[in-house]
C-alpha positions as CSV (number, residue, x, y, z in Angstrom):
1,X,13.5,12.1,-14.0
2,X,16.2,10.7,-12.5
3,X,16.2,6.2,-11.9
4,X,16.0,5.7,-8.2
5,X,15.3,8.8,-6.5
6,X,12.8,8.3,-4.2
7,X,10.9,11.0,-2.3
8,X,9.2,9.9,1.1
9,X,6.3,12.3,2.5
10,X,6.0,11.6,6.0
11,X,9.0,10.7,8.3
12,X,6.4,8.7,11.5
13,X,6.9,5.1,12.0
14,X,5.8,3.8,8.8
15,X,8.1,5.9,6.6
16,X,11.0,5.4,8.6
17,X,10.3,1.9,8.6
18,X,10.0,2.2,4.8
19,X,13.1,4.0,4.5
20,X,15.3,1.9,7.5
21,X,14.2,-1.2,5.1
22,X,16.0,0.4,1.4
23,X,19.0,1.4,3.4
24,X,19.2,-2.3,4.0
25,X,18.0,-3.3,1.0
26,X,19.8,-1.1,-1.4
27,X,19.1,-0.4,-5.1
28,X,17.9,3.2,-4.5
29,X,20.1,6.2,-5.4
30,X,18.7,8.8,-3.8
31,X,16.1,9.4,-0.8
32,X,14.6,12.7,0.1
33,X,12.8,13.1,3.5
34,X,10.3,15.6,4.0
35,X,7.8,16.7,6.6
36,X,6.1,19.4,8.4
37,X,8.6,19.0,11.5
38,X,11.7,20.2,9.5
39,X,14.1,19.3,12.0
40,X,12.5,15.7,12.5
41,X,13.9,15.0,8.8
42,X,17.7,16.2,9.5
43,X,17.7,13.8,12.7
44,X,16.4,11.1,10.4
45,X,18.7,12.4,7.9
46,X,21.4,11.9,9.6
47,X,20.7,9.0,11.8
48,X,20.2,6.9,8.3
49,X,23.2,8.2,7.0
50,X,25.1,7.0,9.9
51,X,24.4,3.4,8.8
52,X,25.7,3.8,5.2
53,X,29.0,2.8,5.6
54,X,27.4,-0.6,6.0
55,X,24.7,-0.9,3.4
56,X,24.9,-3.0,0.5
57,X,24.8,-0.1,-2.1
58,X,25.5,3.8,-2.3
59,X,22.6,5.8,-1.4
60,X,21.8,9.7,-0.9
61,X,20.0,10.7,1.9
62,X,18.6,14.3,2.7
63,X,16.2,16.2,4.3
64,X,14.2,18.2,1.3
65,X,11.7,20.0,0.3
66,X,8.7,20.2,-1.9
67,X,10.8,21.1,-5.1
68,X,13.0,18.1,-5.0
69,X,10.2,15.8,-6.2
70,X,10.5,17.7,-9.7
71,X,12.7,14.9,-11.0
72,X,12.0,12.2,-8.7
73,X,10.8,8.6,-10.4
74,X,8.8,7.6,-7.4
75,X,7.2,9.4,-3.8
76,X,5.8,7.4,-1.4
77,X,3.1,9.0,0.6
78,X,2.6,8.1,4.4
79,X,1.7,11.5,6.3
80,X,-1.3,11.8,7.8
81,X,-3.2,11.2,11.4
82,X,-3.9,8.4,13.1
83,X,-7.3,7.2,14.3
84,X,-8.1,8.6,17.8
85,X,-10.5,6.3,19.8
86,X,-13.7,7.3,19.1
87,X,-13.1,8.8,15.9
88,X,-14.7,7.4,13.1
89,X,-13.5,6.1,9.8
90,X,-15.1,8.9,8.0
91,X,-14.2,11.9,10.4
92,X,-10.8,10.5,10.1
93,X,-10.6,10.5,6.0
94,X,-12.1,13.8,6.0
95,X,-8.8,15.6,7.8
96,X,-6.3,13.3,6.1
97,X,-8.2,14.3,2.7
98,X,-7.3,17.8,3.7
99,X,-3.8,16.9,4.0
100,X,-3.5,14.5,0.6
101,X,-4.5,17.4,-1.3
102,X,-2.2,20.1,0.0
103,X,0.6,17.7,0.0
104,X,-0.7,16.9,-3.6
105,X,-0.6,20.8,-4.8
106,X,2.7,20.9,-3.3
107,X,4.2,17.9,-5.4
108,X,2.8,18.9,-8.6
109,X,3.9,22.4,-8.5
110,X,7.1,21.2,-8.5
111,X,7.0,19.9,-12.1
112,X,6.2,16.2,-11.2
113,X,5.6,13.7,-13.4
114,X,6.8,10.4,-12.1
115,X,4.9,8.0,-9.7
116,X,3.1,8.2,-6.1
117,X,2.9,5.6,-4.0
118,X,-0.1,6.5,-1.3
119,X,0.2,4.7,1.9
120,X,-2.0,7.0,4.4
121,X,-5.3,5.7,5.8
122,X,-7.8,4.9,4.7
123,X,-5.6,4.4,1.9
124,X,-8.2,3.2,-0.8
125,X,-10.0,6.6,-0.3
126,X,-6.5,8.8,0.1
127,X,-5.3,7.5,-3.3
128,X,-8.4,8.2,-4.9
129,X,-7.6,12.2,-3.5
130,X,-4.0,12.5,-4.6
131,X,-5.5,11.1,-8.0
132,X,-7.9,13.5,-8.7
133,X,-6.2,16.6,-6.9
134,X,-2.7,15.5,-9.4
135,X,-4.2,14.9,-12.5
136,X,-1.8,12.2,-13.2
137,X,-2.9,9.1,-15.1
138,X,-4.6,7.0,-13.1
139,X,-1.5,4.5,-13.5
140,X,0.9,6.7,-12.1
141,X,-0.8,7.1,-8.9
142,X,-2.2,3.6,-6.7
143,X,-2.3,2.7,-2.9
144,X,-0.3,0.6,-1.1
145,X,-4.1,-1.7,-1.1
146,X,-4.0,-5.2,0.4
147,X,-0.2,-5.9,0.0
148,X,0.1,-6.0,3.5
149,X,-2.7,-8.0,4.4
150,X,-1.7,-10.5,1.5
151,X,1.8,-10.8,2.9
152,X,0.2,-11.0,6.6
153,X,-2.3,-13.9,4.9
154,X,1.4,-15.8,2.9
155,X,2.8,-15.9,6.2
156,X,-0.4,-17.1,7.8
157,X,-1.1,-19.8,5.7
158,X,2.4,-21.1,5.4
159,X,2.8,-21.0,9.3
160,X,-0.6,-23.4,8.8
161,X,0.8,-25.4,6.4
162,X,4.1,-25.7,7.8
163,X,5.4,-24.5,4.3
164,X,8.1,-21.6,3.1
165,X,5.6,-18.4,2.7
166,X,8.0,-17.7,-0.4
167,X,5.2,-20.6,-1.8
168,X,2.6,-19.3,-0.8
169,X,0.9,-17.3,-3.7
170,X,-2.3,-16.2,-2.7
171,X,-4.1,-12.7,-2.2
172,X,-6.3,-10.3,0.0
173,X,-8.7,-8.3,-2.0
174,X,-10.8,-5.2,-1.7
175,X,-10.6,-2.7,0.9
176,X,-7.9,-2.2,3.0
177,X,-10.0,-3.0,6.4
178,X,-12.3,-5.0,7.8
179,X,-14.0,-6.0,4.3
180,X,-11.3,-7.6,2.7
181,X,-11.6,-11.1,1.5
182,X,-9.6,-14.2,0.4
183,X,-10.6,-15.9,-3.5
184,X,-9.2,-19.3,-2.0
185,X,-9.9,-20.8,-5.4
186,X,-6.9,-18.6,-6.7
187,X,-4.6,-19.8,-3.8
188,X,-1.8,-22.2,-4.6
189,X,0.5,-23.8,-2.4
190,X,3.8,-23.8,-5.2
191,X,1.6,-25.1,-8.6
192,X,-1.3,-27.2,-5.9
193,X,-4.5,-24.8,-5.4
194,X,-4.2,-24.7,-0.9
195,X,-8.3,-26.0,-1.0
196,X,-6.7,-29.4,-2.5
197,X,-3.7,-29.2,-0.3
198,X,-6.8,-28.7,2.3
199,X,-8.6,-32.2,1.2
200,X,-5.9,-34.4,2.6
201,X,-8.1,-34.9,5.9
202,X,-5.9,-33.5,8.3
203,X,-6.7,-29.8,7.5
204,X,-10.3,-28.8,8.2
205,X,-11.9,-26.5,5.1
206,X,-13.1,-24.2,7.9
207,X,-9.6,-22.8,9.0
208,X,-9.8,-21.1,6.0
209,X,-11.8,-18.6,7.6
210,X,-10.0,-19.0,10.4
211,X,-6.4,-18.2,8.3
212,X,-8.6,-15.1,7.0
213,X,-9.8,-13.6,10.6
214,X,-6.1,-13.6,11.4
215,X,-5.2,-11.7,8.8
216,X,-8.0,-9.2,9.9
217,X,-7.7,-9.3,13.0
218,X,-3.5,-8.6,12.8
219,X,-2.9,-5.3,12.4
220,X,-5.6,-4.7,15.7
221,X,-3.9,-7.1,17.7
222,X,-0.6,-5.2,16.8
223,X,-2.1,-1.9,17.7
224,X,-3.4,-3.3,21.2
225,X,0.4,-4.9,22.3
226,X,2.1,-2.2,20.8
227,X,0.4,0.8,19.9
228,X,0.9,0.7,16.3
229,X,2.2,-1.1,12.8
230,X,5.4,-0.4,11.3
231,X,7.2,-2.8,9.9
232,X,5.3,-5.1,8.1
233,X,4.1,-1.9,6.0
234,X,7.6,-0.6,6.0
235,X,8.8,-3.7,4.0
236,X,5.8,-3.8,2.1
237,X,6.1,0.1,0.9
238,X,10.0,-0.7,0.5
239,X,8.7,-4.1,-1.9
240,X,6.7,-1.8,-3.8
241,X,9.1,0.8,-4.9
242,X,11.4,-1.8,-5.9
243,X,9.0,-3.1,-8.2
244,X,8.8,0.8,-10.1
245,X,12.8,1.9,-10.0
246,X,13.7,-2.1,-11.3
247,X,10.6,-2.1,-13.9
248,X,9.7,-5.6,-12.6
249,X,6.4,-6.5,-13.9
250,X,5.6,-7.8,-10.3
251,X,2.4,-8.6,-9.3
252,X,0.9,-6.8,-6.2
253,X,-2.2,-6.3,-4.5
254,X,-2.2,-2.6,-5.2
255,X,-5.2,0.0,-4.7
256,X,-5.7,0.3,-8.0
257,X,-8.2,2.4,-10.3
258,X,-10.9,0.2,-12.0
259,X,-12.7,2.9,-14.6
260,X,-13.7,0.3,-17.9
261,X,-16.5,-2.2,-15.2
262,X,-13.1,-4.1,-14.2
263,X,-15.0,-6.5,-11.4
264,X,-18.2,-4.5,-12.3
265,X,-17.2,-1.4,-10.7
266,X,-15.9,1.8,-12.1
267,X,-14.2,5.6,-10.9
268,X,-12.5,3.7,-8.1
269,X,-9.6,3.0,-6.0
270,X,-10.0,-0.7,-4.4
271,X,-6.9,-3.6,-3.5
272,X,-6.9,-5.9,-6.8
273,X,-3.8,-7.5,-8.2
274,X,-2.1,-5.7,-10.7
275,X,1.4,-5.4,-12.5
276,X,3.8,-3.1,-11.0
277,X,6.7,-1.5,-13.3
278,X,8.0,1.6,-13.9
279,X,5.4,3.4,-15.4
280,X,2.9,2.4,-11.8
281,X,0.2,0.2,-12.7
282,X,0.8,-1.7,-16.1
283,X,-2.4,-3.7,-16.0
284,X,-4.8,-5.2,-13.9
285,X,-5.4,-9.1,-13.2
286,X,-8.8,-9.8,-13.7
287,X,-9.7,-12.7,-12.0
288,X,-13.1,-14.9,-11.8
289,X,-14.7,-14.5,-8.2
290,X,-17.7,-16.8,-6.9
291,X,-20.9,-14.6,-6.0
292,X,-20.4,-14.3,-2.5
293,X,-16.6,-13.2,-3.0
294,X,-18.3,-10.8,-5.9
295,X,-20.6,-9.5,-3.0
296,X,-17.8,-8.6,-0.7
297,X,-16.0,-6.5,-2.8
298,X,-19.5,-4.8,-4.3
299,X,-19.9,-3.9,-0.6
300,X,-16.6,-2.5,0.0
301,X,-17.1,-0.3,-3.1
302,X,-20.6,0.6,-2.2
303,X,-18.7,2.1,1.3
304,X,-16.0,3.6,0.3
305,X,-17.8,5.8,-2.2
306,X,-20.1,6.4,0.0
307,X,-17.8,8.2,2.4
308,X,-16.8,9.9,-0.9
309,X,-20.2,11.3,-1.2
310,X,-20.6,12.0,2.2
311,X,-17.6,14.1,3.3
312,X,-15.0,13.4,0.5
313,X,-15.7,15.1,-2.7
314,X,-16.8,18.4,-1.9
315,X,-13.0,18.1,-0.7
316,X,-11.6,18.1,-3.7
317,X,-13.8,20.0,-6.1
């Protein structure tokens, strides 16, 4: 395995993005781009290489193929369709399933045995498919889960607080969509929990909800100005890989497998926060939710396996 080589699966919009924010960055080695449209990946090839000469570190880029991920330490999944209007959620994690799992044969024939990084929608449910189709451990395979909408809800609630979002250290959990929630009771402004920063009369409780809705409501707001998200994920995906190739310990809002009744639930892939190093998921944070919070993220289980059931497993038999 070789320490910062990075594969990326997927060359649209958010893998670019991911890619355009390590060149930046810096701290990775070596990044091999592959997709279906060959020739996409040597114009992207190339057009990243172009900005090397002024990126903080020395980097490899190339267009590849399915045999360089044999000794790669991390691949980042993002290929995959988007939702058509009119398409629903399930119809739409059926054909992506279809692709996770031939991608999937195609990385593990190569010899893999590092980490994957799943990033295509609905990711919660396209981990769990690259998880069972590898037959990694668990650990070594988790989905890019809430980190998004937990950076989306730092920046939110700093914006509200008039604070640096660096100080800002709270988290979205559960599903990656409209049934994610906020534990405000684990949300701290620097070392003060944000519902006492809330008390000092000027801030209203119920813009807590509010804070939350935005978050929600972001990535549809993006989509309806601009078509689609890139960038936030981009960063996001490039924050996560850092984490792995520097064996960090960071804590991230990962999809991540709960199999022992972590949060009650078990032989699922749902956003929780988790440590991040370079053997994927170290550990899971287990923290105390009220009922109601406890309720929302039963609920999000109880859906996503229920699209397992219903169009998902038979899959991946």
């Amino acid at each position: 395995m070789k320490k910062g080589k990075v594969v990326l699966i997927g060359t649209g919009f958010v893998g670019m993005s991911m890619a355009y924010a390590m060149l930046n960055r810096g701290g990775i080695h070596e990044l091999v781009l592959i997709d279906i449209d060959k020739n996409k990946t040597i114009g992207e090839e190339m057009d990243l290489s172009h900005g090397l000469p002024f990126a903080p570190t020395k980097m490899v880029i190339k267009a590849g193929e399915y045999k360089d991920c044999k000794d790669a330490q991390v691949i980042v999944i993002t290929a995959g369709i988007a939702q058509k209007p009119g398409q629903t959620r399930l119809e739409l994690a059926e054909i992506n399933a279809k692709i996770m799992k031939s991608i999937t044969e195609n990385i593990m024939a190569s010899g893999f045995n590092g980490v994957i990084v799943v990033a295509s929608n609905p990711v919660d449910l396209m981990t769990y498919v690259v998880s069972k189709v590898s037959g990694l451990p668990e650990h070594q395979v988790f989905g890019s889960g809430t980190v998004l909408d937990t950076a989306r809800l730092r920046y939110l609630t700093a914006e509200y607080l008039d604070m640096s979002s660096k100080n800002i250290h709270a988290y979205v959990m559960g599903e990656h969509g409209d049934s994610s929630f906020v534990p405000w009771e684990h949300a701290y402004v620097g070392c003060k929990k944000v519902k006492d920063v809330m008390m000092d009369g000027k801030h209203p409780m119920t813009d807590l909800e509010k804070i939350h809705k935005g978050v929600v409501n972001a990535a549809y707001e993006i989509i309806e100005k601009k078509k689609a998200t890139y960038y936030g994920i981009g960063v996001a995906l490039a924050r996560i890989v850092k984490a792995i190739v520097e064996n960090e310990n960071a804590i991230l809002t990962v999809s991540t497998y709960l199999k022992d009744g972590e949060y009650g639930q078990d032989d699922i892939y749902i956003g929780v926060p988790a440590v991040i190093n370079s053997t994927g998921v170290r550990e899971l944070l287990k923290l105390e939710l009220t009922d109601e919070e406890q309720a929302k993220l039963d609920e999000s289980c109880r859906v996503l396996k229920e699209m397992r059931k219903n169009g998902i497993d038979d899959l991946i038999k």
